[in-house]
C-alpha positions in Angstrom: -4.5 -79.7 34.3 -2.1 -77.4 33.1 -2.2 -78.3 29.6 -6.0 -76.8 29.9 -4.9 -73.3 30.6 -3.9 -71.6 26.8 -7.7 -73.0 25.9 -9.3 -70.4 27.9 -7.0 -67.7 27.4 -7.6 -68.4 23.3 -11.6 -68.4 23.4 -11.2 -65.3 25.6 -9.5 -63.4 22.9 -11.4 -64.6 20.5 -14.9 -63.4 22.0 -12.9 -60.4 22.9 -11.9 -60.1 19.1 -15.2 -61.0 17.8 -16.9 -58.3 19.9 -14.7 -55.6 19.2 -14.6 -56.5 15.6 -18.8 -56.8 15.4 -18.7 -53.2 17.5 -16.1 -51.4 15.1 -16.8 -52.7 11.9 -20.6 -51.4 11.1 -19.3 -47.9 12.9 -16.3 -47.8 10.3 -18.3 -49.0 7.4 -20.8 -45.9 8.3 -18.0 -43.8 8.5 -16.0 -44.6 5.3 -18.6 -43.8 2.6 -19.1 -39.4 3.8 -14.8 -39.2 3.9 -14.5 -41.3 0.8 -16.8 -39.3 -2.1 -15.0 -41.2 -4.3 -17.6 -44.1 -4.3 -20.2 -41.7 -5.0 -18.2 -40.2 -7.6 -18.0 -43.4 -9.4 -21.7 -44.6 -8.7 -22.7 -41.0 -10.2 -20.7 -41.3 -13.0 -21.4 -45.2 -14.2 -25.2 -43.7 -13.7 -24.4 -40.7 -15.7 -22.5 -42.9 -18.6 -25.6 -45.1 -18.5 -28.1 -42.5 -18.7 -26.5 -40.7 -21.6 
């Protein structure tokens, strides 16, 4: 029986992990594009070097 017990505790941190990561990542992908303009800065320019 004791060779049972570090199963558990591994899917418990991994659910623990997954959930955390599925709750943070869409939040921080949401929040990366207003403080980095440099994206849009480069998506304006390609469109700009396209255009022209």
């Amino acid at each position: 029986m004791p060779q049972l017990n570090p199963r558990p505790w591994f899917f418990l941190l991994l659910s623990t992990w997954l959930m955390f990561s599925l709750l943070t990542f869409p939040s921080i992908l949401k929040t990366d594009h207003p403080h980095h303009p440099g994206v849009k800065s480069l998506k304006n320019n390609l469109n700009l070097k396209i255009k022209n």
